[in-house]
C-alpha positions as CSV (number, residue, x, y, z in Angstrom):
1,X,0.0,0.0,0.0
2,X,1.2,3.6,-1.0
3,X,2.3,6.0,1.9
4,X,-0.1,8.5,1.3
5,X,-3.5,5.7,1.3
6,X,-1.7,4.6,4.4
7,X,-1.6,8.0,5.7
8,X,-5.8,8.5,5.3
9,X,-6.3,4.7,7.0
10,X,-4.6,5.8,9.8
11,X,-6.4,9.6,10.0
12,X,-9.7,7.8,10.2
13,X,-8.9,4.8,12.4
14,X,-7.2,7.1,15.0
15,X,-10.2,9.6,14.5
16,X,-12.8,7.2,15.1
17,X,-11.5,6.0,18.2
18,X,-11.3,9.5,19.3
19,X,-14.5,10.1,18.1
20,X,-16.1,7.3,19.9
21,X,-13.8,7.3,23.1
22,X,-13.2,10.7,23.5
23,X,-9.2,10.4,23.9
24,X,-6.5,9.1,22.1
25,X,-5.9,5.5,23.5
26,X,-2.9,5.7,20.8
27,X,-1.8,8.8,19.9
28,X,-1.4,9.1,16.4
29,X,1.3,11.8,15.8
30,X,4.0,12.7,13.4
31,X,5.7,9.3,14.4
32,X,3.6,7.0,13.0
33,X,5.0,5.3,10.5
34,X,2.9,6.5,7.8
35,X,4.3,10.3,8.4
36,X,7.5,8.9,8.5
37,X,8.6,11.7,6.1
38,X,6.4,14.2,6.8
39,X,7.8,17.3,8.7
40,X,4.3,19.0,9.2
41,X,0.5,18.3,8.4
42,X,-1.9,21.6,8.3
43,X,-5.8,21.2,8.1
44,X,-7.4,23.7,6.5
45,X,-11.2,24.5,6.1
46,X,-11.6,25.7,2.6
47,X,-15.5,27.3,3.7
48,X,-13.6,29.9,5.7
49,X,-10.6,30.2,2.8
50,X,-11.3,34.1,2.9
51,X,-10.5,34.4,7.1
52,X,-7.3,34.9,8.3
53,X,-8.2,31.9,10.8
54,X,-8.7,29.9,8.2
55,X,-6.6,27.1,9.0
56,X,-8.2,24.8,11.2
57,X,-5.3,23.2,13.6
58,X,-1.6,22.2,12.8
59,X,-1.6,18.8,14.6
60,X,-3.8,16.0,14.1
61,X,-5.2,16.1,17.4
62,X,-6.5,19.5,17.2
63,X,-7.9,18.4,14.0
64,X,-10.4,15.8,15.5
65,X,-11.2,18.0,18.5
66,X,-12.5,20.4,15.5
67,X,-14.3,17.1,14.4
68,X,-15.8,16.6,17.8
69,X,-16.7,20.1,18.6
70,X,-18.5,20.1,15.2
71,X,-20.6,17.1,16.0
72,X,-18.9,14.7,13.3
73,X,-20.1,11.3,14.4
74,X,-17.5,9.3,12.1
75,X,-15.1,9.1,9.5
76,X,-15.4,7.0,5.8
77,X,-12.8,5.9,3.5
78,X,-13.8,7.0,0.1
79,X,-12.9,7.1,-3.4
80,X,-13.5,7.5,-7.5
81,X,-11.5,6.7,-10.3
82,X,-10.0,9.4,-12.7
83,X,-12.9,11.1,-14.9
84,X,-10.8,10.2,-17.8
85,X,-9.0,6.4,-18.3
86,X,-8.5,6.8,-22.2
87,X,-5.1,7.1,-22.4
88,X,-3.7,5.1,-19.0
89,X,-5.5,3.4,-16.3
90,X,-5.9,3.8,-12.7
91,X,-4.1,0.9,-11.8
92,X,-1.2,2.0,-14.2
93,X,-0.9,5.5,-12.8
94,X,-1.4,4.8,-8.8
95,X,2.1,4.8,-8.4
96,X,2.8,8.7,-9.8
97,X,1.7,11.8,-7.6
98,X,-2.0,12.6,-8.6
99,X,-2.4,9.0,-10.3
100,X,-4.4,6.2,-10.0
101,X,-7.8,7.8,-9.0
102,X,-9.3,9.8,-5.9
103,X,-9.0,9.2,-2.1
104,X,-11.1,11.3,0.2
105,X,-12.0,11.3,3.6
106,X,-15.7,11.4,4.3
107,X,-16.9,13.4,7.9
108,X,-20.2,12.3,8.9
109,X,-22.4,14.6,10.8
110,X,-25.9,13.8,11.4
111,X,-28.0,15.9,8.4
112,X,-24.6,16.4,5.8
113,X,-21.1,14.6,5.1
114,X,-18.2,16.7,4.4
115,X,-15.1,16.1,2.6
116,X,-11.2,16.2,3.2
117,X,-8.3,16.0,0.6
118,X,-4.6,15.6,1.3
119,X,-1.6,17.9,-1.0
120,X,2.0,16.7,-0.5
121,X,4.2,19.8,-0.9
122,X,8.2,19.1,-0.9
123,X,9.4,21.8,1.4
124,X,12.8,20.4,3.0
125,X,14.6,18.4,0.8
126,X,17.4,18.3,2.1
127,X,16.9,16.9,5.8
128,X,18.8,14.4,7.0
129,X,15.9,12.5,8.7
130,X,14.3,12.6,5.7
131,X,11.4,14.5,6.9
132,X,10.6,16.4,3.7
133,X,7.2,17.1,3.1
134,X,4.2,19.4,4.3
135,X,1.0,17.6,3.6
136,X,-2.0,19.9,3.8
137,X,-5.4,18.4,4.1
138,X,-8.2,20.8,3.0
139,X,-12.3,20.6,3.1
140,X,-13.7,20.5,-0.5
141,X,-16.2,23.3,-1.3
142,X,-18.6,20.7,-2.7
143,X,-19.5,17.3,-2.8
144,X,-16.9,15.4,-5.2
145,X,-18.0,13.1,-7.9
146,X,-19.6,9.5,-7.3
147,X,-18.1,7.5,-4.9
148,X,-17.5,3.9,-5.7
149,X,-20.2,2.2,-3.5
150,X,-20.2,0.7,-0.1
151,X,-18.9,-3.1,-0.4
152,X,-19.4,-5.7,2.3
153,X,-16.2,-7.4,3.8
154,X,-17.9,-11.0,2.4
155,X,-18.1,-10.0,-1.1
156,X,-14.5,-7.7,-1.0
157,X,-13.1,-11.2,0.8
158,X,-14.4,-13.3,-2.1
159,X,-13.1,-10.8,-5.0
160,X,-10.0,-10.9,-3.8
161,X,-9.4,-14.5,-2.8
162,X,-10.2,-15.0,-6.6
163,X,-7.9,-12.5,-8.5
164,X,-5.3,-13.6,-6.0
165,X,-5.2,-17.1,-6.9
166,X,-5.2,-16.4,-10.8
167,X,-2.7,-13.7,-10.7
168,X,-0.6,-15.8,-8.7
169,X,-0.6,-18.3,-11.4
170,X,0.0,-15.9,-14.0
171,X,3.0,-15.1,-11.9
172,X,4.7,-18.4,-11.3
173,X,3.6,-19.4,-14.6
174,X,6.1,-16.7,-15.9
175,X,8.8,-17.6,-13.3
176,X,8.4,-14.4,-11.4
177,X,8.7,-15.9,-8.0
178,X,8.9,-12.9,-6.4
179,X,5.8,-11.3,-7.4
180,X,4.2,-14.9,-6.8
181,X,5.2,-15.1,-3.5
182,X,3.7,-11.3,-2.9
183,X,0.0,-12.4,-4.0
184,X,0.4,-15.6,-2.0
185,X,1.2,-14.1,1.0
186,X,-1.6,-11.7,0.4
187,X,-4.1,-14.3,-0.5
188,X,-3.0,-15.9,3.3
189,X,-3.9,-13.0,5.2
190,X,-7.7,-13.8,4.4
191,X,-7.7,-17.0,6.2
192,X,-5.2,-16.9,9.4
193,X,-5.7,-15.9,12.7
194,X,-2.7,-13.4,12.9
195,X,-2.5,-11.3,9.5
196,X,0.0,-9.2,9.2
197,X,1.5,-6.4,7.1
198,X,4.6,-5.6,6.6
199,X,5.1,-1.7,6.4
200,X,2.7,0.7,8.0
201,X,2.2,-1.8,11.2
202,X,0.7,1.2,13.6
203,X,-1.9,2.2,10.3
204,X,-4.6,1.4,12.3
205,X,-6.1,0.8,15.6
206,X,-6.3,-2.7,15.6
207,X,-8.4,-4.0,18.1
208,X,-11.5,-1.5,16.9
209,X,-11.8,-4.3,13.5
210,X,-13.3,-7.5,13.4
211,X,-10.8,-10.4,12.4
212,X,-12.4,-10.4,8.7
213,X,-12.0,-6.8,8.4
214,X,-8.3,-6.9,9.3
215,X,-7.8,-10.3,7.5
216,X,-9.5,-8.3,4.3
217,X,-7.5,-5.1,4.8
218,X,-4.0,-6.5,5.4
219,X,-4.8,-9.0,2.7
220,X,-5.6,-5.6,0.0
221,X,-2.4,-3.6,1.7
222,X,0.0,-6.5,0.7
223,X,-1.2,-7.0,-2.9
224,X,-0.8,-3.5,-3.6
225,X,1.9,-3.7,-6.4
226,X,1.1,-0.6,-8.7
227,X,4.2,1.2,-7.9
228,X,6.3,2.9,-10.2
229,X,9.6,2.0,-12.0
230,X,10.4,-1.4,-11.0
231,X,6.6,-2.0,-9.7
232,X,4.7,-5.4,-11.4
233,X,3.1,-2.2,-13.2
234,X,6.5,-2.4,-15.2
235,X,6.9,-5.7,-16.6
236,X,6.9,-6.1,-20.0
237,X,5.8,-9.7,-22.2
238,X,7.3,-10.8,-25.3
239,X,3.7,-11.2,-26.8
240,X,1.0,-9.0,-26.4
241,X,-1.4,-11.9,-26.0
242,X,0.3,-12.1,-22.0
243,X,0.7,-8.1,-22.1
244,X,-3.3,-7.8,-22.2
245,X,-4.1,-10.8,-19.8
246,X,-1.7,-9.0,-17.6
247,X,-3.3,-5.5,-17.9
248,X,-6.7,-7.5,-17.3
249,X,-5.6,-9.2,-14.2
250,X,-4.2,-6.2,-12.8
251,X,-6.9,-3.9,-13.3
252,X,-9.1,-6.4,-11.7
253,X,-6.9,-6.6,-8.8
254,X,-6.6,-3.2,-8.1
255,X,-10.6,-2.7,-8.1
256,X,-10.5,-5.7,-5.5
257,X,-8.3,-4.2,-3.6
258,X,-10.1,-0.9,-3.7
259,X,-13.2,-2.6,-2.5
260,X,-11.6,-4.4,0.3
261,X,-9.8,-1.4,1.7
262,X,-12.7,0.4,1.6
263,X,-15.1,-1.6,3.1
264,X,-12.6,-3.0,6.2
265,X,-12.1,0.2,7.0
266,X,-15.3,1.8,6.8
267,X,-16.4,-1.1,8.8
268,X,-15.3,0.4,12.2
269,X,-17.0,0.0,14.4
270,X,-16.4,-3.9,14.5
271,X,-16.7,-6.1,16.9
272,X,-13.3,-7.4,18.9
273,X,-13.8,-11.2,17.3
């Protein structure tokens, strides 16, 4: 899974639990391993753009008191791919800034929902730590285009359990053992007890998911292979004949990963099972 997807998991997992609990049983804060190179995160409320106080809070706690004091009652994982696929597809762009569709954060409130957009902005490039970018989240003006719907964790656990398997064969088929191994290990977090991830380990707060939710969710974090130069987005056939059964598989994995991030995470709450 890409930083900055990681990055909106954890802003709604940590803000639900604050929502709910009213604390922070885990603070989220520019630790967490998906600001691992972020040096400052602003929220803005782009309703107010024309006040001088414009700007929300500068930490992410202050941002979900602003959620609280405003009566938000939960946050949603949402999404919509590009307008226009003609020339590349989401799945083949989601590794470049600005690619591979939209990801939005969704605040509930009890008559309206409104909606939250992150900007990466290099600002210290040369720090050591390696702490180099401001990320800005604002509040869109309007309501974006459609979402993709809501998915149940059943139907996002079957999807992906099947384009798994066949991408997997694709893979060893082709001798890419690697890439293989990736999807296997992917296709194993639906069933065990103990799924795991292997970047981004503090994403989410893990005992407000069900099992299947986190089985569904770590499953869709590891197959996420649409990276850029070097990615599986990058391998080439000799005949186009295994070019377009590639493109086809990989489109249809990305939209079963979509569907399974999105609905484990908008699943909260979940029970403890």
């Amino acid at each position: 899974m890409n930083g900055a997807l990681a990055q909106l998991i954890a802003l709604i997992s940590f803000g639900n639990s604050f929502l709910t609990n009213g604390n922070v049983k885990y603070s989220m804060t520019l630790q967490n391993s998906t600001l691992k190179y972020c040096n400052s995160m602003v929220f803005e409320n782009a309703t107010l753009q024309q006040n001088a106080n414009s700007i929300v809070n500068n930490n992410i706690v202050g941002w979900f008191n602003y959620l609280k004091n405003t009566k938000c009652r939960k946050l949603k994982l949402r999404y919509h791919h590009s307008i226009s696929q003609s020339q590349s597809k989401d799945h083949e762009t989601a590794g470049f800034v600005g690619g591979g569709g939209t990801w939005l954060i969704e605040a509930v409130y009890d008559s309206h929902s409104t909606y939250w957009i992150g900007k990466e902005d290099l600002t210290h490039k040369d720090k050591k730590d390696g702490k180099i970018w401001n990320i800005t989240y604002s509040q869109l003006l309007s309501k974006p285009d459609a979402f993709q719907p809501n998915y149940s964790l059943v139907e996002a656990k079957q999807k992906l359990a099947s384009i798994l398997t066949r991408i997997a064969a694709f893979a060893d088929k082709h001798n890419m053992d690697y890439w293989a191994d990736i999807f296997q290990k992917a296709k194993k977090n639906l069933t065990i007890t103990q799924p795991v991830v292997d970047y981004y380990k503090d994403f989410i707060v893990i005992e407000n998911y069900s099992l299947s939710a986190r089985q569904v969710l770590f499953a869709a974090s590891t197959a996420w292979v649409f990276g850029g130069m070097g990615s599986w987005n990058d391998i080439l056939y000799e005949n186009e004949k295994d070019n377009s059964l590639n493109n086809a598989l990989s489109s249809e994995l990305y939209d079963a990963v979509i569907e399974g991030t999105i609905a484990a995470v908008n699943s909260f709450p979940g029970n403890n099972s």
